[in-house]
N, C-alpha and C positions, 0 to 999 in steps of 0.2 A: 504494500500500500504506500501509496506519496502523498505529503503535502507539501502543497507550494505555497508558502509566504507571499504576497504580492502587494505595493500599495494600488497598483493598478486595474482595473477592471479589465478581464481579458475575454475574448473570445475563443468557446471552442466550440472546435471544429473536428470532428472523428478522434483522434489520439491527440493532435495538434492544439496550443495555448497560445493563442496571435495578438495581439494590439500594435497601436502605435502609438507615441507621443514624441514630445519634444524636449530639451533641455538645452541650457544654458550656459553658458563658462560656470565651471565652480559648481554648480549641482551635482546634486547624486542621486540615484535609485536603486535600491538592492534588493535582491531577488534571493530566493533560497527554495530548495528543494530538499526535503527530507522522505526519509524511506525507513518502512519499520514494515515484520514481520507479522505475521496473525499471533503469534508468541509473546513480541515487546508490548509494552506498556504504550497507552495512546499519545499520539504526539501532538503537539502544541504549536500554533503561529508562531512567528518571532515578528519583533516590531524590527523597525528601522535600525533604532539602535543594537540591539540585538544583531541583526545579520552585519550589524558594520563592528561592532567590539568582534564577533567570532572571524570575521575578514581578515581585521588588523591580525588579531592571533595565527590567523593562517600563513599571513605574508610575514610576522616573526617568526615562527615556527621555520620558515622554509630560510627565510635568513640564517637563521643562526647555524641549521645546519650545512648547509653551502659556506660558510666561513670555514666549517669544520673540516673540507673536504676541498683542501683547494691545495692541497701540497704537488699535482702535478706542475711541470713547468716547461714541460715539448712547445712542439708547434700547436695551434690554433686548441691553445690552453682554454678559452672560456667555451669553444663547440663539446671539448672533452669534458670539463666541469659541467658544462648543460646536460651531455648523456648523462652524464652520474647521477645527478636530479631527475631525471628523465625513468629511467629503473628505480631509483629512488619509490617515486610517484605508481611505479607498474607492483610497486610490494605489498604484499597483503601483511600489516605488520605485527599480528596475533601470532604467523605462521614461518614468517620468512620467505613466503612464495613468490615467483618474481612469473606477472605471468605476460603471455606471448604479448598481449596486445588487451587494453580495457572494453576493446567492442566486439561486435558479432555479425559476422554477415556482410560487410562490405566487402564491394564484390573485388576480383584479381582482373574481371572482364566485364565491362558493363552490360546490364541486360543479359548476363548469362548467369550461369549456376556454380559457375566458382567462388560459391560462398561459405567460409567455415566461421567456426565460433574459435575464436583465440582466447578465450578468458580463462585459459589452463596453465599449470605449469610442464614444460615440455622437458625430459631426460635429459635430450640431446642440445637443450640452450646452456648445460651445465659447467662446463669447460672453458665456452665461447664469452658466458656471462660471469664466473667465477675473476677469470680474468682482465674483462673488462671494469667490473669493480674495482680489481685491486689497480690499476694505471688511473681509474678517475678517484684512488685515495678512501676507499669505502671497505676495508677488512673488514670491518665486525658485519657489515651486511652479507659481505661475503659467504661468510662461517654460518652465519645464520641460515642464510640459502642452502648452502652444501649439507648443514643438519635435517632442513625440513626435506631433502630430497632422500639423504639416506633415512629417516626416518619412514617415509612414505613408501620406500623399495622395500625395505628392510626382508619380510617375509618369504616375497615371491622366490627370489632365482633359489631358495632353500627347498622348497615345494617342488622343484624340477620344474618349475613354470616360465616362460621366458620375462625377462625382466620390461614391466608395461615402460610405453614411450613415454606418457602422460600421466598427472596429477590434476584434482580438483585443489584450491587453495586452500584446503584445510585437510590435504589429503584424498581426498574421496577417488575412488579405484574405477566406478562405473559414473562412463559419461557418457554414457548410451546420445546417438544422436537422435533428433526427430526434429522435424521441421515446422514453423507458423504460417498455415495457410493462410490467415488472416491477415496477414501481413505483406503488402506489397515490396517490401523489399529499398534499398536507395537505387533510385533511376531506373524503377520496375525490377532491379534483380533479386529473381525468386529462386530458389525457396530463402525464408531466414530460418538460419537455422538456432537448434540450442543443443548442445553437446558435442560432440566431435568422433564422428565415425570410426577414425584411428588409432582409437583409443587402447582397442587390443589387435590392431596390424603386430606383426612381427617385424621388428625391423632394429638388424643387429650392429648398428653404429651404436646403440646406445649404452653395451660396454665396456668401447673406449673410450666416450663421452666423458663418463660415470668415471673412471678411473684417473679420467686427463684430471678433471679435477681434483679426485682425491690425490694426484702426484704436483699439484697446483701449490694444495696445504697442505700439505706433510708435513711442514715441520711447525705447525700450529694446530698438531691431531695428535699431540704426544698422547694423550690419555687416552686412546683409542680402547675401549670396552671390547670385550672378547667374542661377544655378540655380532657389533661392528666390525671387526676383523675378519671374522667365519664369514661372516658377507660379502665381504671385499674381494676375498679368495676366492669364495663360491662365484662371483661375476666373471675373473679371470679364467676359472677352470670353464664359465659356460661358455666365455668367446672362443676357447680353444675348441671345446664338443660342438659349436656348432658353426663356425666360421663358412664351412661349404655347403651350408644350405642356403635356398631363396630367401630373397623375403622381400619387403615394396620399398625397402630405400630411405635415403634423410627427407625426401620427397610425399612420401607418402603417397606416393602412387595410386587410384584406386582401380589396378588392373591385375593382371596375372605377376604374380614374384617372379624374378630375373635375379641374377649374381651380379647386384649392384657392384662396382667396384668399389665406391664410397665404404660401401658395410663393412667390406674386405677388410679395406685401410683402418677401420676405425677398431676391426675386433683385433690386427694388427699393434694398435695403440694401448691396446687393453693391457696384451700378452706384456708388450715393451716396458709398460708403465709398471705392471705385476713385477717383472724382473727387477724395473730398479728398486724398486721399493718392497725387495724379497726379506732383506733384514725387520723392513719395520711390518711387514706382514706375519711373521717369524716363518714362513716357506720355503725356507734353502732345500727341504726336500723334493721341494715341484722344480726349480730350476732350470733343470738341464730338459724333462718334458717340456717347460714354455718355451723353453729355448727354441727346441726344435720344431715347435707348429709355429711359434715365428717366425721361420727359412720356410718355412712350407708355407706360409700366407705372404711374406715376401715374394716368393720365387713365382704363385700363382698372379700376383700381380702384375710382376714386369713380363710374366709369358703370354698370360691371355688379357690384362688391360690394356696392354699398349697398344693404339691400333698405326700401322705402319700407314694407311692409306691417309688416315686424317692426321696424322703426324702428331698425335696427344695421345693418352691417356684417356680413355674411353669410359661411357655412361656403363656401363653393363661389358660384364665378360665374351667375348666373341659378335662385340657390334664398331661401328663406325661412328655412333654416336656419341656429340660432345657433349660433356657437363662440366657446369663452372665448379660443382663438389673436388672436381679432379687439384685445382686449385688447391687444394686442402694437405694434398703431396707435400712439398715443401714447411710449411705451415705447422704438422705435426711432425718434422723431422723424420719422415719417410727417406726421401730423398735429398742430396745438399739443393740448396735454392737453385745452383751455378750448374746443376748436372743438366747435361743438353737434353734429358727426355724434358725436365721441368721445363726448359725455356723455350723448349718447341713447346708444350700444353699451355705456356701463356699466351705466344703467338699465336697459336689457332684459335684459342679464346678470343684475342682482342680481331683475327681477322673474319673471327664466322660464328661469334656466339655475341653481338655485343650490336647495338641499335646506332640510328645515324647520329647520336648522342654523344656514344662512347658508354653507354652504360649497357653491364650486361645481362642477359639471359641467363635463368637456370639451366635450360634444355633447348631444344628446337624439337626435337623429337615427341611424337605422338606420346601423350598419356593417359587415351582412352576417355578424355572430357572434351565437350563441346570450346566452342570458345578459343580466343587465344590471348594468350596475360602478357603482362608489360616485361619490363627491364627491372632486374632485380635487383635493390640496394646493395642488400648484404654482398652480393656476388661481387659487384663491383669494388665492392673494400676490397672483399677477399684478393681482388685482381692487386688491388693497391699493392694490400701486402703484400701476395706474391713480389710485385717488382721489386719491392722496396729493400725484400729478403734477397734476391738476386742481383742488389748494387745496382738497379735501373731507378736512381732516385728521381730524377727529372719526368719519367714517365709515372713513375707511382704518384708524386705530388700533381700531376695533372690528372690522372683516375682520381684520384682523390678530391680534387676541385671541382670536377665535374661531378661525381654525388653530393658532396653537400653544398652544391646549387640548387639542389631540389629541395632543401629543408624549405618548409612555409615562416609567415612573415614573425612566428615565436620560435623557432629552431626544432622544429618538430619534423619527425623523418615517416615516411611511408612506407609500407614493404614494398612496392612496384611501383612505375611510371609508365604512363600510357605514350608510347610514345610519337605518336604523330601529333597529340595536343599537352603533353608533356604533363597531363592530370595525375596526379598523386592517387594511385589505385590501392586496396586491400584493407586491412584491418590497422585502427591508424590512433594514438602514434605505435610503432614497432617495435618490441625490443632488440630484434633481431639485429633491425640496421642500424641502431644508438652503440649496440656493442661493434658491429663491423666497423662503425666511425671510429672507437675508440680504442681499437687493437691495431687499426691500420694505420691511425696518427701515430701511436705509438712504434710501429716497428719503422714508420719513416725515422721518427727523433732517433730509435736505436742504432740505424745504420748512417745518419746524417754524424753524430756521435762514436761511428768507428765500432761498432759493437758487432761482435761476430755473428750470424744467424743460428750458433748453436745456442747464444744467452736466452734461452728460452722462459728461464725464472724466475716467474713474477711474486715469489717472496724474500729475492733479494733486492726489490727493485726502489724499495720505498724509502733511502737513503740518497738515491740518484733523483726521484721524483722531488725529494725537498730539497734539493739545491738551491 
């Protein structure tokens, strides 16, 4: 249930609350909207004063904490302290949940049906966001995120169950999708939805996600509970048992599973991460096994990922198809940045996956949905970083200029862009591409700085960030 506060007389209209009026230099109107349960206590108007005392408190509140979180000092320092507000703002802060995006249903393609609910917390933002945290100066948010994730996983990969991609922000496990008929949808695209169909897809990036970040904090997980360990373990041994099956990708596909490569890499990342972090797991007896399915998930990679025709690193095992996930190579220390497979997979990126923009696509390739989606933020950091890890600084800082020209007129990023009318498409604002702003600023400042592409470490970084 809502109430609106209002000094004004409004008209409605179906769902809609419309008026209009005037004002003046120096006036003010405030407006307020409250939201309660059938459960909570009934709620109350606020006068004027009222919603301007709870205002000021709100623009304190966010003050104080932006003072607190301002120790980066790279390049385009205030876009990177605005992402970190920006997550900040995406956190449910009962839970620590950070989730994809606060809306539902705006579409990837106008008038079509690529409309999902992002109001969850996603596995796989685990690593990408853990990290972006810690460069925009936000540890304790950090730790709090990574707790309510392993909290929420905890059970499953123990059950023999694969570990879900998705959380509700309090946890919750089923988020069964179903759609509002009654609801037309922004700019007619139907259906809207509420839940997220992917909920229980299989899709086995998620733990090397899960693990990047637990090799993220390691050394701020000293009290790890034996409970939490047996878990951690349990994740490495499932990447290993199931690395060479299907499954729909960081994409979420809603078609028949393939041998993403992405999945490959990530359960690759799991193994790798397991191994270093065999001491504080206490595992020295798994070693020499994760050893060897990481050469066998290795080896599976550079034999059937590479496609020689499109001269990259390909969407799926034994196809010709580019994805900007491939990007990902370098980035989790698969490959060095400078080895010529990586820098041919940026090249074919920027010459056949990437809009008359310069911003690029996930895919080109068919995924079984109507429609066709924009130019994808995050991908284009990702492209950043790529160059920026391969000592192409001059072209990383122009990828990079070129996506956060699409922030709108508060700094707020979109997951896609339309790009013949250059409209901010998808579920808005994004955390996806707040984080790809602020991992990609950052590996520019590392490598402008002389920093090798192996300092991957972003818990020794925050000595360097306060300078």
């Amino acid at each position: 249930m809502f109430l609106l506060s209002t000094p004004i007389d409004l008209e409605l209209v179906e769902s809609a609350a419309r008026t209009e009026f005037m004002l003046t230099s120096g006036q003010a109107v405030h407006f307020s909207l409250q939201h309660r349960s059938v459960l909570d206590e009934p709620l109350s108007s606020w006068s004027q004063t009222e919603i301007a005392d709870h205002s000021a408190d709100t623009v304190e509140g966010w003050q104080t904490w932006s003072q607190l979180h301002q120790n980066y000092q790279g390049p385009w320092k205030e876009l990177v302290a605005h992402s970190g507000r920006v997550l900040q703002a995406l956190t449910y802060f009962p839970t620590g949940a950070i989730v994809a995006a606060p809306t539902t249903s705006l579409p990837e393609s106008v008038g079509g049906d690529r409309n999902w609910d992002y109001r969850f917390t996603w596995v796989r933002d685990a690593s990408f966001t853990l990290e972006a945290l810690w460069v925009a100066a936000c540890p304790d948010e950090a730790l709090k995120f990574f707790n309510f994730l392993a909290e929420a996983a905890l059970t499953q990969v123990r059950k023999g169950a694969d570990l879900q991609i998705m959380f509700g922000i309090r946890g919750e496990h089923d988020l069964t999708e179903r759609t509002l008929p009654q609801m037309r949808g922004w700019r007619d695209s139907s259906p809207v939805r509420i839940g997220n169909g992917a909920w229980n897809q299989r899709q086995l990036d998620v733990y090397g996600e899960l693990m990047g970040a637990v090799f993220l904090l390691r050394q701020h997980l000293n009290d790890l509970d034996e409970v939490t360990r047996e878990f951690l373990v349990n994740i490495v041994d499932a990447a290993a048992s199931r690395w060479q099956q299907k499954d729909q990708g960081i994409w979420e596909i809603r078609g028949e599973p393939r041998h993403f490569l992405y999945s490959k890499l990530m359960c690759w990342v799991a193994l790798d991460r397991g191994i270093q972090m065999a001491e504080f797991l206490q595992t020295g007896d798994r070693v020499s096994s994760w050893k060897q399915t990481r050469e066998e998930i290795r080896e599976a990679i550079l034999s059937q990922g590479w496609s020689q025709k499109a001269g990259s690193f390909s969407q799926a095992f034994g196809t010709d198809n580019l994805d900007a996930s491939s990007l990902m190579i370098p980035i989790v220390g698969f490959l060095p940045a400078d080895d010529a497979r990586v820098l041919s997979t940026i090249e074919a990126t920027v010459a056949h996956l990437t809009d008359q923009h310069g911003l690029v696509f996930r895919y080109i390739a068919q995924d079984g949905l109507s429609g066709k989606e924009g130019s994808f933020l995050l991908c284009t950091f990702w492209l950043a970083q790529a160059q920026a890890m391969s000592g192409q600084l001059d072209r990383a800082k122009e990828t990079f200029v070129k996506a956060i020209g699409f922030a709108n007129d508060v700094g707020l990023l979109s997951e896609e862009i339309l790009p013949d009318t250059k409209e901010l498409l998808g579920n808005f604002p994004q955390a996806f591409s707040h984080i790809g702003l602020v991992n990609a600023a950052w590996a520019i400042f590392q490598r402008e700085n002389g920093a090798s592409e192996d300092e991957h470490d972003i818990t020794t970084r925050t000595s360097t960030m306060a300078q």
